[in-house]
ZADRENBA-431362 format. One record per residue: residue in three letters; x, y, z of N, C-alpha, C in turn. Coordinates in steps of 0.2 Angstrom, whole numbers, plus 5000, padded with zeros to 4 digits. Atoms other than C-alpha are relative to their C-alpha. Example, Ala and Ser with C-alpha at 12.3 -4.5 7.8 and 13.67 -1.06 7.14 Angstrom:
<recs>
residuo, n_x, n_y, n_z, ca_x, ca_y, ca_z, c_x, c_y, c_z
ALA, 5004, 4994, 5000, 5062, 4978, 5039, 5004, 5006, 5000
SER, 4996, 4994, 4999, 5068, 4995, 5036, 4996, 5005, 5003
</recs>
This chain:
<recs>
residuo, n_x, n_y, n_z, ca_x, ca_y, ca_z, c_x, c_y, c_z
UNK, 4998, 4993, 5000, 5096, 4773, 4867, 4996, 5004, 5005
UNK, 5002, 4997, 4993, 5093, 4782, 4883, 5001, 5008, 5000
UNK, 4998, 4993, 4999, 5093, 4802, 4884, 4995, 5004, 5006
UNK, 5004, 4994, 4997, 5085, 4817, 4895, 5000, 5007, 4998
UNK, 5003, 4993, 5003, 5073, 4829, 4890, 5001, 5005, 5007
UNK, 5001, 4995, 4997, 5075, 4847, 4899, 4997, 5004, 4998
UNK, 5005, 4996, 4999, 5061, 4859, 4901, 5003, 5005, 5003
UNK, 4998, 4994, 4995, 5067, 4876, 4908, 4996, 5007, 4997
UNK, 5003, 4994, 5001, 5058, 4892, 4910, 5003, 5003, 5005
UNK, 4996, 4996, 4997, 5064, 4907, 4916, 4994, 5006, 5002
UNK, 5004, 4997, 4994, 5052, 4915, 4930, 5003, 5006, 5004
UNK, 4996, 4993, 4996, 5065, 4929, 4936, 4993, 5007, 4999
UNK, 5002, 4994, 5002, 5055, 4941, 4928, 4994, 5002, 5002
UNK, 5008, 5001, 4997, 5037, 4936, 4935, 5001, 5000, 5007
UNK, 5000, 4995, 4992, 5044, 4938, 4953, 5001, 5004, 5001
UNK, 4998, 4990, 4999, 5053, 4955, 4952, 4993, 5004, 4996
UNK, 5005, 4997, 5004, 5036, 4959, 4940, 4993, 4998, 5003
UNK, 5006, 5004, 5001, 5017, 4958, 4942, 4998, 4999, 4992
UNK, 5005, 5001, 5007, 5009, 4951, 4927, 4995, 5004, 5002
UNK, 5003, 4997, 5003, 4995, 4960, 4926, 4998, 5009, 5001
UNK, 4998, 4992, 4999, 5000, 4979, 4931, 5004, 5002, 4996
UNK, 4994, 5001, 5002, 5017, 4975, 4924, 5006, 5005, 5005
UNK, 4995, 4994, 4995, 5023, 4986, 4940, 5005, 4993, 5004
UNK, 4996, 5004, 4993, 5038, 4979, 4951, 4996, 4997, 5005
UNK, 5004, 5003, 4993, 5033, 4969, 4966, 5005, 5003, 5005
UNK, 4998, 5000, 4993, 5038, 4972, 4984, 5008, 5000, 4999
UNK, 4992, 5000, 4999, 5056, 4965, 4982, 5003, 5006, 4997
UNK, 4999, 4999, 5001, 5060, 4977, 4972, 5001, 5009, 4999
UNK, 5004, 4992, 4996, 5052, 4993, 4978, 5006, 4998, 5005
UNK, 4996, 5000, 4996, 5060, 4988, 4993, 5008, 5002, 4999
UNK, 4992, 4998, 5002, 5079, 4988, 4986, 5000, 5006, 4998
UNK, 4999, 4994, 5003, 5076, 5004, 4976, 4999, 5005, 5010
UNK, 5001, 4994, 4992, 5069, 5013, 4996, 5006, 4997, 5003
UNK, 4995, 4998, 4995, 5084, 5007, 5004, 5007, 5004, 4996
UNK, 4994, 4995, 5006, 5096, 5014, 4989, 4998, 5005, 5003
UNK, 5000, 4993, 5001, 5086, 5031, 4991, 4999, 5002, 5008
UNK, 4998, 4998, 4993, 5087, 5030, 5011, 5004, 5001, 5002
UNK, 4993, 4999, 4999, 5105, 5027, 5010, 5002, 5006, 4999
UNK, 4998, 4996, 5006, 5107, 5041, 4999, 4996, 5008, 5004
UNK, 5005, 4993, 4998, 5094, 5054, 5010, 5004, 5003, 5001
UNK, 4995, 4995, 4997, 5109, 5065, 5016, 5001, 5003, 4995
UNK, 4997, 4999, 5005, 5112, 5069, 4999, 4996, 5002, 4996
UNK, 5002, 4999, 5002, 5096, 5072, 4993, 4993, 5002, 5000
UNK, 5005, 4997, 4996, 5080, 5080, 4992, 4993, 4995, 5001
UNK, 5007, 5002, 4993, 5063, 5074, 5004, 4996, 4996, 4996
UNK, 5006, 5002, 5003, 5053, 5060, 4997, 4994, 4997, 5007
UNK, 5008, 5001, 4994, 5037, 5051, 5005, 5000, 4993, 4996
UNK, 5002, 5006, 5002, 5031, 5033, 5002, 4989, 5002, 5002
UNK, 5010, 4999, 5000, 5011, 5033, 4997, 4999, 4991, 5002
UNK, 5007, 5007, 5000, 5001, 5016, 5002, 4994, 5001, 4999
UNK, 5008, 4998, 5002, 4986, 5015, 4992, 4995, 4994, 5001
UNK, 5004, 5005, 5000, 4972, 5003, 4997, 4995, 5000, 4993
UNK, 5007, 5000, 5005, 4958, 5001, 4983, 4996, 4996, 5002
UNK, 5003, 5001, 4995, 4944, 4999, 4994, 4997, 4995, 4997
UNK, 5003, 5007, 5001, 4932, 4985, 4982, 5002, 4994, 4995
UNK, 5000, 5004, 5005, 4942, 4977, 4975, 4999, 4990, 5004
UNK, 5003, 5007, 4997, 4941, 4960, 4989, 4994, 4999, 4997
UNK, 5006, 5004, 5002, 4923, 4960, 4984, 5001, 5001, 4992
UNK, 5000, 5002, 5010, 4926, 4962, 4965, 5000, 4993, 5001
UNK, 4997, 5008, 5002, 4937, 4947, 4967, 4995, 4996, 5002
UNK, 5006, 5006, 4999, 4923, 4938, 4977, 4994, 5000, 4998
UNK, 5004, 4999, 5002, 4909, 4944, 4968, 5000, 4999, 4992
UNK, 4998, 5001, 5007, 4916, 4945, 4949, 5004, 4997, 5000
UNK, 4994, 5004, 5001, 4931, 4934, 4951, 5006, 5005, 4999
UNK, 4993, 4997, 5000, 4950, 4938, 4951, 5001, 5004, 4995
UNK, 4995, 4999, 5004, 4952, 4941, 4933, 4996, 5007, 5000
UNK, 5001, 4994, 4999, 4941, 4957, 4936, 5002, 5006, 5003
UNK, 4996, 4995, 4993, 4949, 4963, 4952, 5007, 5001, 4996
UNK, 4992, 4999, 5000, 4966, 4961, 4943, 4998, 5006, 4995
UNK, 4999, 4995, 5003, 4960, 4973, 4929, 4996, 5006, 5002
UNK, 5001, 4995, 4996, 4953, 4985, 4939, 5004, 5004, 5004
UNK, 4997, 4998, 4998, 4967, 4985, 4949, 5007, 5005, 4995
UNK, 4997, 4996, 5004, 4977, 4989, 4935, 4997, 5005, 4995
UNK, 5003, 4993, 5001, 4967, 5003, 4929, 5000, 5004, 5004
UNK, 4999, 4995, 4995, 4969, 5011, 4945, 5007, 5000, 4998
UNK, 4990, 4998, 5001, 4989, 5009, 4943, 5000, 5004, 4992
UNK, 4999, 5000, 5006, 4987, 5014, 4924, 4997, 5010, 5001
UNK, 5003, 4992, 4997, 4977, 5033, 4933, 5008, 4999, 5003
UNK, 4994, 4998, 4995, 4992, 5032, 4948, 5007, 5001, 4996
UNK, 4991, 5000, 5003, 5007, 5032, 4934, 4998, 5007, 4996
UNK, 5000, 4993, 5003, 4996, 5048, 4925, 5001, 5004, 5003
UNK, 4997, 4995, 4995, 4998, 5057, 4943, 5008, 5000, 5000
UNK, 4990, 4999, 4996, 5016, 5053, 4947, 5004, 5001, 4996
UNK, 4996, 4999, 5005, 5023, 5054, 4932, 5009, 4995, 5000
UNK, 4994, 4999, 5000, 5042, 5054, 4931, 5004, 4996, 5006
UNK, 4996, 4995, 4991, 5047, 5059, 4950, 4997, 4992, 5003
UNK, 5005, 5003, 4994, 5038, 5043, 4957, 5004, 4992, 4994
UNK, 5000, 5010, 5001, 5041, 5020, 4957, 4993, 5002, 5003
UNK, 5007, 5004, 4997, 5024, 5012, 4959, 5002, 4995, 4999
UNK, 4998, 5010, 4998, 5026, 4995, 4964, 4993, 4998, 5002
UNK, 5006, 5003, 4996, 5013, 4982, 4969, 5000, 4995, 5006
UNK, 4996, 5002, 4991, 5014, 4978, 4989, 4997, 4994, 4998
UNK, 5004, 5006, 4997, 4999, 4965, 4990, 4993, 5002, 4995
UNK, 5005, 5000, 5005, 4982, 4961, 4982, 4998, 5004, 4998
UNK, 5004, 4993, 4999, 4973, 4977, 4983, 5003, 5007, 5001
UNK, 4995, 4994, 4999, 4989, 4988, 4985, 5006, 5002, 4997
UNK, 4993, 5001, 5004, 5001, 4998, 4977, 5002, 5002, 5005
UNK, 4996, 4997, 4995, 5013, 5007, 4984, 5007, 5004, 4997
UNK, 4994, 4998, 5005, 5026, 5022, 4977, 5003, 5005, 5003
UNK, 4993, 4996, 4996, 5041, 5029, 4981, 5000, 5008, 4996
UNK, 5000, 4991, 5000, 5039, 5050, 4979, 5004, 5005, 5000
UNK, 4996, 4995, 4999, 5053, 5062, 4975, 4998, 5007, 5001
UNK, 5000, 4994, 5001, 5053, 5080, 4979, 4992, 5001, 5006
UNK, 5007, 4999, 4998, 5038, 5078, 4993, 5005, 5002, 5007
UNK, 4998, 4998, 4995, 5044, 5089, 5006, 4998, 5003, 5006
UNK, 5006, 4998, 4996, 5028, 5093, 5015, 4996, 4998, 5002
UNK, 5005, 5001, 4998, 5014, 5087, 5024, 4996, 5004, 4994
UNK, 5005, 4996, 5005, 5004, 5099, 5012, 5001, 4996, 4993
UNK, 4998, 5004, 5009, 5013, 5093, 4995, 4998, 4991, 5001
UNK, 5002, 5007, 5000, 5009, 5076, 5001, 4990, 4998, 5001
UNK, 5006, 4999, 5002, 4992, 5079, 5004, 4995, 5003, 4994
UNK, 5002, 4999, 5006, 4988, 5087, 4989, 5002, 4996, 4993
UNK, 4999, 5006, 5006, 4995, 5071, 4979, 4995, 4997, 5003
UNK, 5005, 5006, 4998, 4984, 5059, 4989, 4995, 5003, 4998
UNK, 5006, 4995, 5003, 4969, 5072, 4985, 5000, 4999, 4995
UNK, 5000, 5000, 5007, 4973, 5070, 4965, 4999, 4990, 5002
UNK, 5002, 5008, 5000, 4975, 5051, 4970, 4993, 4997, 4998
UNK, 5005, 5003, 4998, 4960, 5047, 4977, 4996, 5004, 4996
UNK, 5006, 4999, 5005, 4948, 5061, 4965, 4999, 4995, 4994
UNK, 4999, 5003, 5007, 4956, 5050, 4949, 4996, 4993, 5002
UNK, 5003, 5005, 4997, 4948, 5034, 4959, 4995, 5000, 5000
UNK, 5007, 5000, 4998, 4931, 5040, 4962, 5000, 5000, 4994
UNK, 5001, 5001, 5004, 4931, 5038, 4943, 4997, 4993, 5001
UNK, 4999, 5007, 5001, 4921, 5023, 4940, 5004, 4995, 4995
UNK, 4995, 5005, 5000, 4928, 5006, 4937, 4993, 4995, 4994
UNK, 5006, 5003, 5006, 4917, 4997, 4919, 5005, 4993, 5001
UNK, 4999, 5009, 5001, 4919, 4978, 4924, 4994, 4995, 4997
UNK, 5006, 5004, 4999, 4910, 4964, 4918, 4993, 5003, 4996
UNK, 5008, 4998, 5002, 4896, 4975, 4909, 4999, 5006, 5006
UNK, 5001, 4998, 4995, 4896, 4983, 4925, 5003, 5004, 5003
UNK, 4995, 4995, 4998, 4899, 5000, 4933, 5001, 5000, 5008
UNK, 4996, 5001, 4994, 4910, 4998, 4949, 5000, 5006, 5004
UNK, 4996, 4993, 4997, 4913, 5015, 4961, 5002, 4997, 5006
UNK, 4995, 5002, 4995, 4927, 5012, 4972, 5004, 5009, 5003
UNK, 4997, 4996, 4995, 4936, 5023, 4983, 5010, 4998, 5001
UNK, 4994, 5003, 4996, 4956, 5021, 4989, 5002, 5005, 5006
UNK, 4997, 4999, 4994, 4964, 5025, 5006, 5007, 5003, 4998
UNK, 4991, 4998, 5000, 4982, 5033, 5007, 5003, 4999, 5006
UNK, 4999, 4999, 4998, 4992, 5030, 5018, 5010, 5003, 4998
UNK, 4993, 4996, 5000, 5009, 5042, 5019, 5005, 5000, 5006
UNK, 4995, 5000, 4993, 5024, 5041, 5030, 5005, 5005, 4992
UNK, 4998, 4998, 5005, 5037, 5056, 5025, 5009, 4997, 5002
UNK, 4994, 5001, 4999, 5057, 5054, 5024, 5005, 5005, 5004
UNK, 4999, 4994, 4994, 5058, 5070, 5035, 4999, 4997, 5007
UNK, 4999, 5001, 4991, 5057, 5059, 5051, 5007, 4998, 5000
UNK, 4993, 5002, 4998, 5073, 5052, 5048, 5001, 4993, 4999
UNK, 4999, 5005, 5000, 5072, 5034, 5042, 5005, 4999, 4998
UNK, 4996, 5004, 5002, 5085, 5023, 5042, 4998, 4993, 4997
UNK, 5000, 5007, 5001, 5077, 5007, 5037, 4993, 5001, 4993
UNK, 5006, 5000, 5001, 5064, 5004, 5023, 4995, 4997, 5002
UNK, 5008, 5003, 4994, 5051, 4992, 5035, 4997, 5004, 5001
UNK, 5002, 4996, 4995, 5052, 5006, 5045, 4993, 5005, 4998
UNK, 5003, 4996, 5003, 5045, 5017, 5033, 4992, 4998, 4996
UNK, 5008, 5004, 5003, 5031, 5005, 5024, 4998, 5000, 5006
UNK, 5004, 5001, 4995, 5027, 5000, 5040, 4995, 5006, 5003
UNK, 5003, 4993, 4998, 5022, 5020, 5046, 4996, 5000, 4993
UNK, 5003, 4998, 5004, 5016, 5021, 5029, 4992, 4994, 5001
UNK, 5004, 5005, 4998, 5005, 5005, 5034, 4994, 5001, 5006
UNK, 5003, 4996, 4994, 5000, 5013, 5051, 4996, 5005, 5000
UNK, 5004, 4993, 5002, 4993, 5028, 5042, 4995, 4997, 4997
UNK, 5006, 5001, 5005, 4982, 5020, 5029, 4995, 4998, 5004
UNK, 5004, 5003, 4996, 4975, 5010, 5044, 4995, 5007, 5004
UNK, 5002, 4993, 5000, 4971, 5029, 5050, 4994, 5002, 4993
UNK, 5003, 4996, 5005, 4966, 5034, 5032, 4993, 4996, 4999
UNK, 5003, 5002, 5003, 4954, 5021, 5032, 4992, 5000, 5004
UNK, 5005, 4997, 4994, 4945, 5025, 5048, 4999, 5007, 5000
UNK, 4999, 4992, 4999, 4946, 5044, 5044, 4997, 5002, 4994
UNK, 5000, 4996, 5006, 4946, 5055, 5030, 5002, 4997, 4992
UNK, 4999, 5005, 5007, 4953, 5043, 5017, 5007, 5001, 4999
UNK, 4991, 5000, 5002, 4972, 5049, 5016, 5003, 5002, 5007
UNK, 4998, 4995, 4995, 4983, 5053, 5031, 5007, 4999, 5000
UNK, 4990, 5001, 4999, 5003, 5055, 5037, 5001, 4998, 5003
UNK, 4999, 5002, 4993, 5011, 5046, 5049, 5001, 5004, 5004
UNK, 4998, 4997, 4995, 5016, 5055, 5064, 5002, 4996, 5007
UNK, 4998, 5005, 4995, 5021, 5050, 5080, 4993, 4999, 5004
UNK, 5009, 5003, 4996, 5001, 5052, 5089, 4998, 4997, 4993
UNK, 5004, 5006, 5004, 4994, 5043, 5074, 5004, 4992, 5000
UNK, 4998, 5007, 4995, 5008, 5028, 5078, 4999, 4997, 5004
UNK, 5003, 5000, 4993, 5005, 5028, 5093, 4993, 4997, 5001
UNK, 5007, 5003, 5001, 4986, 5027, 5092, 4999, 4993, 4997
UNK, 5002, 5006, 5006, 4985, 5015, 5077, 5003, 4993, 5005
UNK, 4995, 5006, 4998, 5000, 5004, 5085, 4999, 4996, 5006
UNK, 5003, 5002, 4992, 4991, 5004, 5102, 4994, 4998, 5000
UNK, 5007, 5002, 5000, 4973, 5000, 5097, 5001, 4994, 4996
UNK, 4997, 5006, 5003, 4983, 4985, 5086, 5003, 4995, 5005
UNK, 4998, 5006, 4994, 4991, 4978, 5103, 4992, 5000, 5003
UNK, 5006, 5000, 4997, 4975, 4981, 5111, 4996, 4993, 4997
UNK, 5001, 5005, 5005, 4967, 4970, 5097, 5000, 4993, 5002
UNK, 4999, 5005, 4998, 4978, 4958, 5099, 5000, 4996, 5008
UNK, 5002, 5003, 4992, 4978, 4956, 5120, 4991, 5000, 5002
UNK, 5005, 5001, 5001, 4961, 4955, 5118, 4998, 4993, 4998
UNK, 5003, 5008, 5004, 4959, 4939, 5106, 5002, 4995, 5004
UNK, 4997, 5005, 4998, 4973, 4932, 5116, 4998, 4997, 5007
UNK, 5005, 5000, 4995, 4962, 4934, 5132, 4996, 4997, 4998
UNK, 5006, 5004, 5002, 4947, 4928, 5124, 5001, 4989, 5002
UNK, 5000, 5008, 5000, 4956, 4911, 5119, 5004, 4997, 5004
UNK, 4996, 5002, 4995, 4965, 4909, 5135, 4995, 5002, 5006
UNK, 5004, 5000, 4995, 4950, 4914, 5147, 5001, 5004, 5005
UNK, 4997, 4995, 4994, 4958, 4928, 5156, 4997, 5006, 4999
UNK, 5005, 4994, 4999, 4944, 4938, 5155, 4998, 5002, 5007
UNK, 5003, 5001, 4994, 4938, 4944, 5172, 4995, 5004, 5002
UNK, 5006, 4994, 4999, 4922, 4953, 5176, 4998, 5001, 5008
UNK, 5001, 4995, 4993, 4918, 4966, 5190, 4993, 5003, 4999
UNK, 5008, 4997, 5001, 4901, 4973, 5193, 5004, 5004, 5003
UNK, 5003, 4994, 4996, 4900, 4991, 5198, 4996, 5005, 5002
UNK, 5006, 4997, 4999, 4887, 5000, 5203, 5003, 5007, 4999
</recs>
């Protein structure tokens, strides 16, 4: 008598979701900003926030992941008491969420979210027996420049943190912080590729 056993699980829910936040992941942030970009003619001014949480790599490598993950999600479980309603949180990547913000129609109204943000984070963080003080970064791009795309928009919101995190701790994109950011990122990179390509050339000048 011959048969086959089948084993199936259904994993749908653990890629559109993280386990330990229970926030959407990336895919699905992503679908909802391109709905609500489609839709900007029609509706009023949001902002996409990117939030760093500045220890959580060293939790992970000092206390291990499973402290970083709840740490993380202590910070998302403060970010959904700010946003309430009006906002998606999602989670981009290890150490980051990222939330789409209705009704933010100003450089000022954006910076006095990320303000509540980051005070609610200077709260410490009890791991392990141990108390944590962390920090987060923000970065902001608003839906008043006119995106058509949602890359476009994470990516500025990506360009700003990189600002935010050199700076003051929260900043906007704009086209001079672009610019900057996106020119000391080529720089960077035509650098390294000099380096391992030996196309460096040195001039002495008195």
């Amino acid at each position: 008598l011959a048969g086959v056993v089948l084993y199936t699980r259904d994993i749908g829910d653990r890629i559109l979701r993280d386990p330990s936040t229970g926030l959407p992941r990336r895919r699905l942030f992503v679908d909802r900003l391109d709905e609500v970009i489609s839709e900007r003619q029609r509706r009023a001014p949001f902002a996409v926030l990117l939030m760093s949480l500045e220890r959580h790599r060293q939790v992970t490598n000092g206390l291990g992941p499973r402290f970083a993950e709840e740490m993380l999600s202590e910070f998302a479980e403060r970010a959904r008491d700010v946003l309430d309603d009006r906002a998606m949180l999602a989670r981009l990547n290890d150490g980051e969420l990222v939330a789409l913000v209705d009704g933010i129609g100003t450089a000022d109204d954006a910076s006095r979210l990320a303000a509540t943000l980051r005070t609610l984070c200077a709260a410490p963080f009890q791991l392990a027996g141990q108390t944590v003080h962390s920090e987060v970064h923000v970065g902001i791009s608003l839906s008043l420049r006119g995106y058509t795309r949602s890359d476009a928009m994470i990516r500025d919101a990506g360009l700003a943190l990189a600002g935010a995190a050199a700076g003051q701790g929260a900043s906007i994109a704009n086209t001079h912080l672009i610019q900057r950011v996106s020119g000391r990122l080529l720089l960077e990179s035509d650098l390294r590729r000099a380096l391992e390509t030996d196309s460096l050339l040195l001039h002495y000048q008195p």
